[in-house]
C-alpha positions in Angstrom: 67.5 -48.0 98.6 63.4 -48.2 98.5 61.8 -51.9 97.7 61.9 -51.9 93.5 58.4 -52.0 93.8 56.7 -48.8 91.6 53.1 -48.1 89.9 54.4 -45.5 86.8 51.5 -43.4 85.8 50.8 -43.0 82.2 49.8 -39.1 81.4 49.4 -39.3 77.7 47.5 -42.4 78.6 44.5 -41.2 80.4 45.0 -38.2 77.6 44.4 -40.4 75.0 41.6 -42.5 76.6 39.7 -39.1 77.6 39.6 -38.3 73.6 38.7 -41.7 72.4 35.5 -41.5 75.2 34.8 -37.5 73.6 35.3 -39.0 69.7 32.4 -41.9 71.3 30.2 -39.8 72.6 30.3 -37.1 69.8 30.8 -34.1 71.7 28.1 -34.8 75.2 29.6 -32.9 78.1 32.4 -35.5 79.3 32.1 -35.8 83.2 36.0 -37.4 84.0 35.3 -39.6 87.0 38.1 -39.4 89.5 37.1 -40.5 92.6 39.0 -43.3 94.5 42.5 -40.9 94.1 41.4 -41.5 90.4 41.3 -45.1 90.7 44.7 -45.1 92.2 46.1 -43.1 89.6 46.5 -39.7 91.7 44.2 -37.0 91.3 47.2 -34.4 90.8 47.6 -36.4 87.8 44.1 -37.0 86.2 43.7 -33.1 86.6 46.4 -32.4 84.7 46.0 -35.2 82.0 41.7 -34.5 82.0 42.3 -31.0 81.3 40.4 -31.5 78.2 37.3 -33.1 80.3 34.5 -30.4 80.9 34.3 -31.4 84.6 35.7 -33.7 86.9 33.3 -36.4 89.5 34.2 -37.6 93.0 32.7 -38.6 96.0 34.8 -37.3 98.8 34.8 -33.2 98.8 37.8 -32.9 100.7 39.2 -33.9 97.1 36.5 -31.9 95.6 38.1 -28.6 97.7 41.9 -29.4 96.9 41.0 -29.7 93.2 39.7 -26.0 93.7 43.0 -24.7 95.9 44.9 -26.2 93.1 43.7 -24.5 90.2 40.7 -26.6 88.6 38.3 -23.8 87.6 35.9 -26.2 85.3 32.9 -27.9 86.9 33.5 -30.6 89.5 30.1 -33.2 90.6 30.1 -34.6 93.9 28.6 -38.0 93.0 27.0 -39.1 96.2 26.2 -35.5 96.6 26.8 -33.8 100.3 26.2 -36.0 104.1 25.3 -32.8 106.2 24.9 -29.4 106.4 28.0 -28.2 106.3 29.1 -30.2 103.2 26.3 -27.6 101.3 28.2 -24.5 102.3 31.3 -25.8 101.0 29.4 -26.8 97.6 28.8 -23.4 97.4 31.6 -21.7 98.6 33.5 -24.0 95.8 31.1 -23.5 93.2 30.3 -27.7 93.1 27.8 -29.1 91.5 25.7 -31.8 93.5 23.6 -34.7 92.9 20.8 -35.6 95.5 19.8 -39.0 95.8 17.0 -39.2 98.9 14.5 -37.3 100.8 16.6 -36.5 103.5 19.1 -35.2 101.3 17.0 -33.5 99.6 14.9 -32.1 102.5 18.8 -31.1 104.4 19.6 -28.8 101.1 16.1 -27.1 100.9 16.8 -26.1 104.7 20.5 -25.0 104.6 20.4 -21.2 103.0 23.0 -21.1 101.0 25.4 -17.6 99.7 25.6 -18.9 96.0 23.0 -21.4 93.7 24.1 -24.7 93.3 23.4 -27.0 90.3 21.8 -30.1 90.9 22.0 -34.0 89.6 18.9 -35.5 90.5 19.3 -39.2 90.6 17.0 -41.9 89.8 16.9 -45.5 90.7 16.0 -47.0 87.2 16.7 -51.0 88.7 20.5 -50.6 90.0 18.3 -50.1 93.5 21.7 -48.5 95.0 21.2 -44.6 95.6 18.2 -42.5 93.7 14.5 -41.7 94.5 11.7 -44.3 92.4 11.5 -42.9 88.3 7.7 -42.6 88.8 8.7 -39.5 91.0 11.1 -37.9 88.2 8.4 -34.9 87.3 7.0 -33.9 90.7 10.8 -33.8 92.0 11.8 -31.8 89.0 9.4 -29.6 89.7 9.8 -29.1 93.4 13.4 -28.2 93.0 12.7 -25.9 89.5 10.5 -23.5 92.3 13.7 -24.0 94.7 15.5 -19.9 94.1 19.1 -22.1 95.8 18.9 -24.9 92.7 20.8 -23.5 89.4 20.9 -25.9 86.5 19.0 -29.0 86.6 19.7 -32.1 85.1 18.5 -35.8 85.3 20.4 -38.6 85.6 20.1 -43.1 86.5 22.8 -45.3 86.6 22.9 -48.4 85.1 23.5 -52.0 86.4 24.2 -54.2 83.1 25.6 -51.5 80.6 28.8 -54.7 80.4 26.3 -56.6 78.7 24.5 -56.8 75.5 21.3 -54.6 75.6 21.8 -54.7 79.2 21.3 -51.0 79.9 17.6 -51.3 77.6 15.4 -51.9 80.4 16.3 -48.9 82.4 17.0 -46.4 79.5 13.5 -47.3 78.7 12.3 -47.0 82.0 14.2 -43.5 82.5 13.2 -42.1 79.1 9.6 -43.0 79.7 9.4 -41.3 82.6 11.4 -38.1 81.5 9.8 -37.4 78.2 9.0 -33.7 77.7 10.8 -32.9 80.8 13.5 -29.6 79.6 16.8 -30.9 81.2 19.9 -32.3 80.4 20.4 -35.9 81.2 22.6 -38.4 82.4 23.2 -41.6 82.0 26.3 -43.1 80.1 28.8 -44.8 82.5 32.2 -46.7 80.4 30.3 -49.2 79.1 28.1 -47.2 77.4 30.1 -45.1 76.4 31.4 -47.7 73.4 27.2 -48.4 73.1 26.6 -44.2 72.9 25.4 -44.8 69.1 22.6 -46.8 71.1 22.0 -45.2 74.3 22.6 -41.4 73.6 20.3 -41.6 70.4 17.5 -43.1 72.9 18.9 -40.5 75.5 18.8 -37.7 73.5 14.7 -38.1 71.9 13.8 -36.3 74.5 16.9 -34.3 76.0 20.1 -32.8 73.6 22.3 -31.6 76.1 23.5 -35.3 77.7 26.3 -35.7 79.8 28.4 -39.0 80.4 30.5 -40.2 83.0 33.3 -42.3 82.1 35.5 -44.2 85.0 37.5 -47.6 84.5 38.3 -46.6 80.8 39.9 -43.7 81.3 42.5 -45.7 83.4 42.7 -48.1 80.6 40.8 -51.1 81.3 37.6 -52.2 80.1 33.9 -52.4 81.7 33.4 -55.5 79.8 34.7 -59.0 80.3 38.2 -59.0 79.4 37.6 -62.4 77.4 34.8 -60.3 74.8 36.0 -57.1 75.2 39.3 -56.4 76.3 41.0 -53.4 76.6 43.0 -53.4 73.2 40.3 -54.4 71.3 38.5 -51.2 72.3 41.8 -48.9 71.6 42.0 -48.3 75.7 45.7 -47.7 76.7 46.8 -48.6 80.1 47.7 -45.9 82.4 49.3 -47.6 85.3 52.3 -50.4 85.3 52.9 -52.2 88.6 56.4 -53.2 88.2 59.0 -54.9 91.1 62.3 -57.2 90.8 63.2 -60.6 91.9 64.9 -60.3 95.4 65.9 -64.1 96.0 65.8 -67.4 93.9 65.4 -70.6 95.3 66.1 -74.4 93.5 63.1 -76.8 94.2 63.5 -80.2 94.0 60.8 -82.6 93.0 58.0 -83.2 95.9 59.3 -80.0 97.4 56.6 -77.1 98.6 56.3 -73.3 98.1 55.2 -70.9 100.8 52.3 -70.7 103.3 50.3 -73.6 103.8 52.8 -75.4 101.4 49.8 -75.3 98.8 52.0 -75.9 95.5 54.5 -78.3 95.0 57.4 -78.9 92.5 56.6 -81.3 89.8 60.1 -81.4 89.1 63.3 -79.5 90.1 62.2 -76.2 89.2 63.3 -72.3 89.6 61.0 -70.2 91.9 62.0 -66.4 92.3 60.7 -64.4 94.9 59.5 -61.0 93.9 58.9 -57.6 96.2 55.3 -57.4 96.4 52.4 -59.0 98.0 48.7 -58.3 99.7 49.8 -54.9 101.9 50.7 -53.5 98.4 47.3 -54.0 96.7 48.0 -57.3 95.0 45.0 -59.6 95.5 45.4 -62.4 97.9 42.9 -64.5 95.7 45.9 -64.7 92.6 46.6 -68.1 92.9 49.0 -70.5 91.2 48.8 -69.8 87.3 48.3 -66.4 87.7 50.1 -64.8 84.9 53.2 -62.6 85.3 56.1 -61.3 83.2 59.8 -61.6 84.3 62.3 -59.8 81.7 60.0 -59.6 79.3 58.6 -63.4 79.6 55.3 -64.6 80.8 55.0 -67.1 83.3 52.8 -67.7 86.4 52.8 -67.1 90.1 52.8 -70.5 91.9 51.7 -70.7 95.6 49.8 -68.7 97.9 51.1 -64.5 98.0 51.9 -63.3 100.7 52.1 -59.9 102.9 55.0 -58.5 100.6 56.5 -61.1 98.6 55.1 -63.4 95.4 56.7 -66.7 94.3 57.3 -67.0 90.1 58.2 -70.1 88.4 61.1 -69.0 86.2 62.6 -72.4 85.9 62.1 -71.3 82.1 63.2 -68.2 82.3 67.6 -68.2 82.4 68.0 -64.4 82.5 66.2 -64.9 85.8 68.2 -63.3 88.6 67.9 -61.0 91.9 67.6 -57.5 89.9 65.1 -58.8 87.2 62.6 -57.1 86.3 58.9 -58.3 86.3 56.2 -56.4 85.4 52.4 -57.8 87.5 50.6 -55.6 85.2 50.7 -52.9 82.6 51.9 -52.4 79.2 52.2 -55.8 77.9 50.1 -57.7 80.7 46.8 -55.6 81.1 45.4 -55.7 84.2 42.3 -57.1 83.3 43.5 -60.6 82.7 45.3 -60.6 86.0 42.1 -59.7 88.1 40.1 -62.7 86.3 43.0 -64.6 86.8 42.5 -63.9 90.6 38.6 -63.8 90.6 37.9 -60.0 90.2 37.8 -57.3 88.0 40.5 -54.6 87.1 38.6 -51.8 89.2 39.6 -53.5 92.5 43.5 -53.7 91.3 44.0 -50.2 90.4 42.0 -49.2 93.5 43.9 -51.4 96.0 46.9 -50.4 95.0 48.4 -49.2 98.9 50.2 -45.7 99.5 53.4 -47.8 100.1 53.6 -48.1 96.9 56.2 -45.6 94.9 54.4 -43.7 92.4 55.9 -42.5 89.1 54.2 -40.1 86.6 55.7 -39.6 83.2 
């Protein structure tokens, strides 16, 4: 028998989270960001369940190409755009669409002839000061790749650094609008977060461009951009797409004074019911979830107590009687979201869904 450990995938999940994004965002071109194996999720999966998206956004073309040999025939946007010359002839071989970042980028496509146009994402560093040439440049770079006979559709796009917070994403709309006015392309610039702000940002976004794009990530999976304590998941109609679920495999009776696991960093308060459970850090659980972490076994919550370990966790159930080797505990999903786990543990719901490790049984329903 396999360890009891399984993440099931939620299709009509990431379904429904791709429609709530398209009923925010009134209809912009919905870019479905899948990259990271769709943030763990598989991206055999999201294809099918974003069927509905209008393209699909990654970062490794390897996935970009097996999306193609498996039947995707809608747009795909390589998000960090291509890393050598050869990466442009299979952009347009597979009909990709490409953002460029940099001068050498930039300078690498103008001198790779290519059999097919490609269209382009030019990026712009608005303040995230990650990838993207300086705003000022937005209309001599425009127009250098407008006289480029390889470029095909053009359109402008920043990403932001503070969209999670209130009016965070001002600064650099402002800055991005400013230096884009008059300029005839479609833009980009809605990530998750503002997505639920689009009222805001896409009427700003769209004074001086109507044909916007966003690109939605985390709350397709069902978690939220935001602080789980402001904005959680629920509260913004999200459903989760992935449950990590396992069993108890062993029970042990504590007495008072007694220690749990590695470094013996909890002890027993009194005699007390600690179950062991089949997963740990080499399946994607963070390290960092220390004691109180919360966790449900049969249906209960509880906490983890001690350090977690390479494949096993240690529960208190000493309140729990239906407790037993076979129970089953859920370490997040439909009734513990992920989010509150990862703050529990120092980190943010991205990272779980992401870490989770190929050992790991998947199970798609």
């Amino acid at each position: 028998m396999p360890r009891p450990l399984v993440a099931t995938i939620d299709r009509a999940a990431l379904t429904h989270n791709l429609a709530l994004v398209q009923q925010l965002t009134h209809g912009a071109r919905t870019w479905a960001v899948i990259k990271a194996d769709a943030y763990g999720h598989g991206i055999a999966t999201a294809m099918q369940a974003f069927a509905a998206a209008d393209g699909l956004a990654l970062i490794e073309i390897e996935n970009a190409i097996r999306l193609r040999e498996t039947g995707w025939k809608k747009p795909i946007l390589l998000l960090e755009g291509c890393y050598a010359a050869l990466d442009w002839h299979a952009a347009a071989e597979h009909r990709l669409t490409c953002v460029i970042h940099s001068d050498e980028q930039l300078s690498e496509f103008e001198a790779t002839p290519l059999a097919r146009k490609l269209d382009i994402y030019l990026k712009f560093n608005t303040g995230m000061n990650r990838l993207g040439f300086r705003i000022e440049r937005a209309r001599d770079l425009a127009t250098r790749l407008v006289l480029n006979s390889g470029v095909g559709d053009i359109t402008l796009m920043t990403h932001f650094a503070c969209a999670d917070e209130r009016d965070g994403h001002l600064e650099q709309l402002r800055a991005f609008v400013d230096a884009t006015v008059g300029l005839p392309f479609a833009r980009s610039v809605a990530n998750s977060a503002a997505c639920f702000d689009f009222d805001r940002v896409g009427s700003n976004e769209s004074a001086s461009a109507g044909n916007d794009s966003v690109r939605p990530g985390i709350m397709l999976y069902g978690a939220t951009p935001f602080s789980h304590a402001t904005r959680s998941a629920a509260s913004l109609k999200l459903k989760p797409a992935m449950s990590l679920t396992t069993e108890i495999i062993g029970v042990q009776l504590l007495k008072a004074g007694e220690k749990v696991g590695y470094g013996a960093t909890y002890t027993a308060s009194k005699n007390e019911r600690i179950a062991v459970i089949a997963c740990g850090y080499a399946d994607g659980y963070p390290r960092a979830a220390g004691t109180g972490t919360p966790i449900l076994v049969a249906g209960q919550r509880t906490r983890v107590v001690g350090r977690v370990s390479m494949d096993k966790i240690t529960v208190d159930v000493t309140d729990i009687e239906l407790a037993r080797v076979g129970t089953p505990v859920e370490l997040w999903g439909m009734q513990l979201p992920v989010d509150e786990v990862a703050a529990a543990a120092g980190t943010i719901g991205y990272e779980l869904l992401t870490a989770v490790a190929p050992r790991v049984s998947r199970h798609v329903i």
